[in-house]
N, C-alpha and C positions, 0 to 999 in steps of 0.2 A: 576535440570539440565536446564531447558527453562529458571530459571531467569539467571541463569550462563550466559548463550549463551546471553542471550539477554544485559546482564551488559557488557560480552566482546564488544559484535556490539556496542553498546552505546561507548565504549572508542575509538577503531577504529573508529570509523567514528564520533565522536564528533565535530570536526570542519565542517561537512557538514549539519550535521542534525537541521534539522529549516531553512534551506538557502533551498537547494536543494533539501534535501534527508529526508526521514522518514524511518525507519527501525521497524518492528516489528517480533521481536525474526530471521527467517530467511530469512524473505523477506525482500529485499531493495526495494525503490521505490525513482527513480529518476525524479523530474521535474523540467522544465525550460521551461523557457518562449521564446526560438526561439531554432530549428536545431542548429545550429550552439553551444553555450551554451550548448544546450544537448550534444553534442560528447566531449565538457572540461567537464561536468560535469561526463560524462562516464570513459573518461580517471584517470580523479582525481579518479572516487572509481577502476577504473580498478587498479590504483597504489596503493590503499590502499591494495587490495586484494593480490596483488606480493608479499607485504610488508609484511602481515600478515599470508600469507600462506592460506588465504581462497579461496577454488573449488567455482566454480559456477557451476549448473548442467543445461547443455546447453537446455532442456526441457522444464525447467523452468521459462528460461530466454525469456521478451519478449521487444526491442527495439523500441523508438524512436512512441509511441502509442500515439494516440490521448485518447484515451480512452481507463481507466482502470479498472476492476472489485477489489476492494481491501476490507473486512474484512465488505459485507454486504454494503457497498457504492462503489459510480461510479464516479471515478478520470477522469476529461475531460478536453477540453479543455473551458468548459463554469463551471468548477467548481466544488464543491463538493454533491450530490445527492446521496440519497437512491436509492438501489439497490432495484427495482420495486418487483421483483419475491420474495425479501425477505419478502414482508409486504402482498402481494398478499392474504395471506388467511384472514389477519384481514378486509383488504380495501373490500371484496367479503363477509363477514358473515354476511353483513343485519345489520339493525339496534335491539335493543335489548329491548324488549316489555315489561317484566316481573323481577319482582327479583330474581325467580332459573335461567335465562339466564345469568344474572349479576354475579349471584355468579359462 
């Protein structure tokens, strides 16, 4: 079912995705490089979604961000970054002495 879904979004929204948009399985992610951009590129998937019959679930949804938590990285406006808390326990376990540590 998730590749389904996610084959559907890939057709839908083909013409944005790599320009504006990245989609994985239910999440859209829209960027643009100034306000203004952002609300055409808003409208453009707004119209896809009429088009297609696809809900957005207003909770979920979160507008016009400088920064974004997305799949373990941190979408900003200075770029692409690891998501700190993710790696947090390997960066904090010391360095490793012995070969049973290793293994």
């Amino acid at each position: 079912m998730p590749a389904s879904f996610q084959a559907m979004m890939d057709l839908v929204f083909h013409e944005q995705i790599g320009k504006h948009l990245a989609v994985f399985i239910d999440d859209v992610n829209i960027y643009s490089a100034s306000f203004e951009e952002h609300m055409e590129h808003l409208e453009m998937t707004f119209a896809k979604c009429r088009k297609y019959g696809l809900k957005l679930k207003k909770k979920k949804c979160k507008f016009a961000c400088e920064r974004l938590e997305f799949l373990g990285h941190v979408v900003g406006t200075d770029g692409l970054t690891v998501d700190e808390r993710k790696i947090e326990a390997i960066t904090e376990y010391g360095e490793l002495t012995d070969v049973s540590q290793v293994r």
